[in-house]
KOLKEKE-163465 format. One record per atom (N, C-alpha, C): chain; residue in one letter; atom name; x, y, z. Coordinates in nm, 4 decimals, padded with zeros to 6 digits, always signed. Example, Ala and Ser with C-alpha at 12.3 -4.5 7.8 and 13.67 -1.06 7.14 Angstrom:
% KOLKEKE-163465
ATOM   chaine   residu   atome          X          Y          Z
ATOM        A        A       N   +01.3190   -00.5690   +00.7800
ATOM        A        A      CA   +01.2300   -00.4500   +00.7800
ATOM        A        A       C   +01.3200   -00.3300   +00.7800
ATOM        A        S       N   +01.2850   -00.2250   +00.7080
ATOM        A        S      CA   +01.3670   -00.1060   +00.7140
ATOM        A        S       C   +01.2900   +00.0030   +00.7870
END
This chain:
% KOLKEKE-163465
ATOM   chaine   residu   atome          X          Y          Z
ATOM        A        X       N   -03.3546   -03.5981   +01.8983
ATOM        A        X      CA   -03.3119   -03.7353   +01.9146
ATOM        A        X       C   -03.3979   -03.8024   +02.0211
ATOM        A        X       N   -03.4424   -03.9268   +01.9991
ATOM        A        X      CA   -03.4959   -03.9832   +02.1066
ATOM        A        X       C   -03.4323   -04.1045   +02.1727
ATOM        A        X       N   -03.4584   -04.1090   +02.2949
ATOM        A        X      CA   -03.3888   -04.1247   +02.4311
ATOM        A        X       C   -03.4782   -04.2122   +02.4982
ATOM        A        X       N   -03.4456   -04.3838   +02.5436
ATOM        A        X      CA   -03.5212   -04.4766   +02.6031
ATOM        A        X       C   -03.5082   -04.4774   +02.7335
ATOM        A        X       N   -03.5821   -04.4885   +02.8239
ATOM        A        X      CA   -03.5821   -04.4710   +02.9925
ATOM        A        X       C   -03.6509   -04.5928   +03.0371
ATOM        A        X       N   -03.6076   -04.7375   +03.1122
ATOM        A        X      CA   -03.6755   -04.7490   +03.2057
ATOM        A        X       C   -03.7289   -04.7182   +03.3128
ATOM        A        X       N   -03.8888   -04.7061   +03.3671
ATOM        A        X      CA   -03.9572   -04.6186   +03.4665
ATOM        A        X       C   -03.9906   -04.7207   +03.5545
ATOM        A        X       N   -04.0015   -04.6766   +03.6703
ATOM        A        X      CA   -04.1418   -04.7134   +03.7845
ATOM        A        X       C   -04.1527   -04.6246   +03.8250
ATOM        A        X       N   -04.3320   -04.6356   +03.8675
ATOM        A        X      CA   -04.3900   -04.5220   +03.9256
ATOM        A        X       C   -04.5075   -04.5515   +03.9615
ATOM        A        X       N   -04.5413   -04.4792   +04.0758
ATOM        A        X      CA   -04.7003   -04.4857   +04.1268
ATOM        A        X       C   -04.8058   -04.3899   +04.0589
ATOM        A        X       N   -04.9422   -04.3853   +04.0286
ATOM        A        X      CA   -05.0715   -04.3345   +04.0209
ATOM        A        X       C   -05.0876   -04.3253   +04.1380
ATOM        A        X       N   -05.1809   -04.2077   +04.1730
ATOM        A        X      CA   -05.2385   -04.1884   +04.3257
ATOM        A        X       C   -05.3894   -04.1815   +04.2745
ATOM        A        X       N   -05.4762   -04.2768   +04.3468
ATOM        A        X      CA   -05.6026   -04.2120   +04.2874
ATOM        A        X       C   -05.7313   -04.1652   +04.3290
ATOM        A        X       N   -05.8066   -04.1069   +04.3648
ATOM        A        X      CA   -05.8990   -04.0432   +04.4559
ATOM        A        X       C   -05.9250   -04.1053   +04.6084
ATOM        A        X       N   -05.9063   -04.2153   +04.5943
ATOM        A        X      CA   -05.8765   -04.2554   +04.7237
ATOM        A        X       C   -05.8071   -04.2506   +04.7550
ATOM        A        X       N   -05.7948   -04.2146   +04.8909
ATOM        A        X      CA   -05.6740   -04.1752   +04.9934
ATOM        A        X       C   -05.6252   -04.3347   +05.0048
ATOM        A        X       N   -05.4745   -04.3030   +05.0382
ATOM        A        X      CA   -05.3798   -04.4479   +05.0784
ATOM        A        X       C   -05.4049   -04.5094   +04.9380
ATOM        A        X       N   -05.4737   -04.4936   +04.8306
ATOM        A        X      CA   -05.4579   -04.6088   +04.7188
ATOM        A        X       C   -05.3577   -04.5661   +04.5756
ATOM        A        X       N   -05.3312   -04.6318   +04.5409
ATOM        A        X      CA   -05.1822   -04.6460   +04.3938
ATOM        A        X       C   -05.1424   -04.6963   +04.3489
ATOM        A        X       N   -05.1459   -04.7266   +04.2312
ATOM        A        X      CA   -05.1142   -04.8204   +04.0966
ATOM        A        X       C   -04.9704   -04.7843   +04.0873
ATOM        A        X       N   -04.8958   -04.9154   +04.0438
ATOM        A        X      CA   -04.7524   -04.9186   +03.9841
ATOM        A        X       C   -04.7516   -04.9532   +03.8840
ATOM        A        X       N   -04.6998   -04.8756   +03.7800
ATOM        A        X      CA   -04.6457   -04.9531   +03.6434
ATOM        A        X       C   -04.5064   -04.9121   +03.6324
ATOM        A        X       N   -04.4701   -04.9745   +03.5545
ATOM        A        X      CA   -04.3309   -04.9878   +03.5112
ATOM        A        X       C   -04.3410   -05.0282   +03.3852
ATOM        A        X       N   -04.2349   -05.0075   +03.2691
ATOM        A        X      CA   -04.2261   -05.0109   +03.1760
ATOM        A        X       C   -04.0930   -04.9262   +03.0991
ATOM        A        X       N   -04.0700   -04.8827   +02.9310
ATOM        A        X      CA   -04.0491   -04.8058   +02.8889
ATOM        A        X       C   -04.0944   -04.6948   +02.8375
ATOM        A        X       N   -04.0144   -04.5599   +02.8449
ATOM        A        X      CA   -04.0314   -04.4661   +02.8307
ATOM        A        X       C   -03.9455   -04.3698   +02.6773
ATOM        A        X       N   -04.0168   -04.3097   +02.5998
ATOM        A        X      CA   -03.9118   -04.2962   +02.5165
ATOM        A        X       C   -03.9724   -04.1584   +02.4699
ATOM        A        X       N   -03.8798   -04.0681   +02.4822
ATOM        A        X      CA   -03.8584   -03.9228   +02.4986
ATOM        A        X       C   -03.8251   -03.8327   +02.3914
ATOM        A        X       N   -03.8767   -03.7530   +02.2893
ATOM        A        X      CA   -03.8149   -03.6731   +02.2163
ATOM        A        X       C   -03.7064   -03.5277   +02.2979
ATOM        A        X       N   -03.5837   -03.5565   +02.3218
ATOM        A        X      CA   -03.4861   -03.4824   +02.4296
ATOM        A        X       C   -03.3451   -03.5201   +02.3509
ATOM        A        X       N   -03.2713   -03.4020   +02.3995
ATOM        A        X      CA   -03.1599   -03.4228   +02.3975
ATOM        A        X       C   -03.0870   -03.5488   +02.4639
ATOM        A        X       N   -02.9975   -03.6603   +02.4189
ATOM        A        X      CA   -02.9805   -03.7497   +02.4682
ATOM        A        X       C   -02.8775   -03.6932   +02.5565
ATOM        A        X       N   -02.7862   -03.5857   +02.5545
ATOM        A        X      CA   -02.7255   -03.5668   +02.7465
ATOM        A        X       C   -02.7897   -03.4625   +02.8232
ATOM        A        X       N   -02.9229   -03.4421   +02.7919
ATOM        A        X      CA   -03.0064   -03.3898   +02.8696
ATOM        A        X       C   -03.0542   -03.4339   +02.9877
ATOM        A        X       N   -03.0047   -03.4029   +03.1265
ATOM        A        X      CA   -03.0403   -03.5017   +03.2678
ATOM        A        X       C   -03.1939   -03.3905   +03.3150
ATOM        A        X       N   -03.3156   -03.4814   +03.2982
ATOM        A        X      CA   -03.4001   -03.4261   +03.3760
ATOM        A        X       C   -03.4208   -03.4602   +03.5213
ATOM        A        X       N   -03.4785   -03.3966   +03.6118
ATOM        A        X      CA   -03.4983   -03.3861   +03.7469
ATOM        A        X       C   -03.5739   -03.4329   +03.7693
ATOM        A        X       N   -03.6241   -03.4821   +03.9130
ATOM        A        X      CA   -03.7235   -03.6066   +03.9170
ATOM        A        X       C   -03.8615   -03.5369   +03.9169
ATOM        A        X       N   -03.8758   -03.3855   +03.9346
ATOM        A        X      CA   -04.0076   -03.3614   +03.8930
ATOM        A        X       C   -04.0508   -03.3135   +03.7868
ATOM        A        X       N   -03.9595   -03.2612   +03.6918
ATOM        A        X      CA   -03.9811   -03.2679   +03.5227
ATOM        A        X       C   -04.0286   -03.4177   +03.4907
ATOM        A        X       N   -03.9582   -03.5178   +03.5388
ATOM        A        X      CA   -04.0191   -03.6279   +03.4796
ATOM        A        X       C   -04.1853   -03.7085   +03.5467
ATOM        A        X       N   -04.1970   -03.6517   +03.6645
ATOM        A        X      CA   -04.3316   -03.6842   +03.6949
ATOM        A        X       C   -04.4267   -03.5861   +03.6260
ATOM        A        X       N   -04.3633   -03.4497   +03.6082
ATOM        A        X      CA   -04.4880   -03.3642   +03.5129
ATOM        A        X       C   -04.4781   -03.4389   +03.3861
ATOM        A        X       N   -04.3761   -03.4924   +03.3226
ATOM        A        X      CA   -04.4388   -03.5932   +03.1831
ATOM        A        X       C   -04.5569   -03.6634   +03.2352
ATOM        A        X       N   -04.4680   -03.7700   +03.3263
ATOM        A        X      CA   -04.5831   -03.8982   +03.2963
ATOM        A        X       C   -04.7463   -03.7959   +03.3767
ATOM        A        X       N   -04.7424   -03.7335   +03.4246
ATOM        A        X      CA   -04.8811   -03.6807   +03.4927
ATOM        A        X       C   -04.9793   -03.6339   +03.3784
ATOM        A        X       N   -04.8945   -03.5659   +03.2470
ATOM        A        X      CA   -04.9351   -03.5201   +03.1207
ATOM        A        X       C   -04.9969   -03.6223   +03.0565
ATOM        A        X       N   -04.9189   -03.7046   +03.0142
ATOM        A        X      CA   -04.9318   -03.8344   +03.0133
ATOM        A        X       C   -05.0576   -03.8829   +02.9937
ATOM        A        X       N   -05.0867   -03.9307   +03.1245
ATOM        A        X      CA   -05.2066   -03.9867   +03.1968
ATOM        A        X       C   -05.3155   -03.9100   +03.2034
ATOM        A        X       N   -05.2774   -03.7821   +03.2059
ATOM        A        X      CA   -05.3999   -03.6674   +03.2227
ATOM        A        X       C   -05.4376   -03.6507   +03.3281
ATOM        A        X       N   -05.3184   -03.6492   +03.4218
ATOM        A        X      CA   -05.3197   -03.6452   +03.5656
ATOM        A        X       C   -05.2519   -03.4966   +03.6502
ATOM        A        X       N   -05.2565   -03.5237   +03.7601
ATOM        A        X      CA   -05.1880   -03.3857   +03.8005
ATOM        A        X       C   -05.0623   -03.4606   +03.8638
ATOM        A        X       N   -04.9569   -03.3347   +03.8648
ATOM        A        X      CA   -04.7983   -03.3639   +03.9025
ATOM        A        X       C   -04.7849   -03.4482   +04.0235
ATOM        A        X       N   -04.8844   -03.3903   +04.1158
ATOM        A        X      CA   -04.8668   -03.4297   +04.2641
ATOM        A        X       C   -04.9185   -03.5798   +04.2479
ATOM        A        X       N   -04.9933   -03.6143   +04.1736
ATOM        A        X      CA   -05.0418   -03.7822   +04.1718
ATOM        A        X       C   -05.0044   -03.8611   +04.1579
ATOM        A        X       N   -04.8405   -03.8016   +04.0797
ATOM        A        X      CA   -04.7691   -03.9215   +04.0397
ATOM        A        X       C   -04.5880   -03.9072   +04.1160
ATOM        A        X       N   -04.5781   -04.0465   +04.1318
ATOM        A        X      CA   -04.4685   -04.0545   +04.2358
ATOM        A        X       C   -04.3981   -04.1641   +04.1557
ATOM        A        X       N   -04.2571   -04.1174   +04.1314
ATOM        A        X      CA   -04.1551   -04.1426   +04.0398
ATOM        A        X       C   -04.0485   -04.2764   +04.1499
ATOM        A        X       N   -04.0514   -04.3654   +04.1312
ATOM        A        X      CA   -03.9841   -04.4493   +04.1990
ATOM        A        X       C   -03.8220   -04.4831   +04.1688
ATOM        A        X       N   -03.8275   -04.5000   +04.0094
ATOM        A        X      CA   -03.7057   -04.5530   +03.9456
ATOM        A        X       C   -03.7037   -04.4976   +03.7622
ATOM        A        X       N   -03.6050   -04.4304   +03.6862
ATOM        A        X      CA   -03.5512   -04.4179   +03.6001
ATOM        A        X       C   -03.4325   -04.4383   +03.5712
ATOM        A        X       N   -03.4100   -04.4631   +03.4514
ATOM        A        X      CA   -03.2484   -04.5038   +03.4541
ATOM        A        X       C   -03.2489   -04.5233   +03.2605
ATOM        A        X       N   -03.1726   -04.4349   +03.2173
ATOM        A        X      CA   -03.1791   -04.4462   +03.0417
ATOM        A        X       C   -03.0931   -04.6140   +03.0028
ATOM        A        X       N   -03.1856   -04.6219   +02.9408
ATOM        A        X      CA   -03.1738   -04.7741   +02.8382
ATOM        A        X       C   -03.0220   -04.7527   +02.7561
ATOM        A        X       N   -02.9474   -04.7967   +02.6974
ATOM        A        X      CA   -02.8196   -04.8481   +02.6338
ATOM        A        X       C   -02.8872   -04.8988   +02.4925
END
């Protein structure tokens, strides 16, 4: 079943002190009462992006209605 999430979150990117925010939706092939943890969901979006876990910094989720 898939499962809608609004996100924010930072990119970290080779420069030190620098980071992109996006925000948007997120939509998940998961069990819909499946609660992930806030660093399962930064290893998505890091996958994602083709980034590493530590680069990305999870601000706000919250599943869509």
């Amino acid at each position: 079943m898939r499962a809608k999430y609004y996100t924010r979150f930072l990119l970290r990117s080779a420069e030190q002190g620098f980071a992109d925010e996006y925000s948007g939706v997120v939509e998940l092939n998961t069990a819909a009462n499946r609660v992930l943890d806030p660093d399962e969901i930064e290893e998505l979006l890091a996958v994602n992006f083709e980034m590493e876990a530590e680069d990305v910094e999870l601000l706000n989720w919250s599943r869509l209605h």
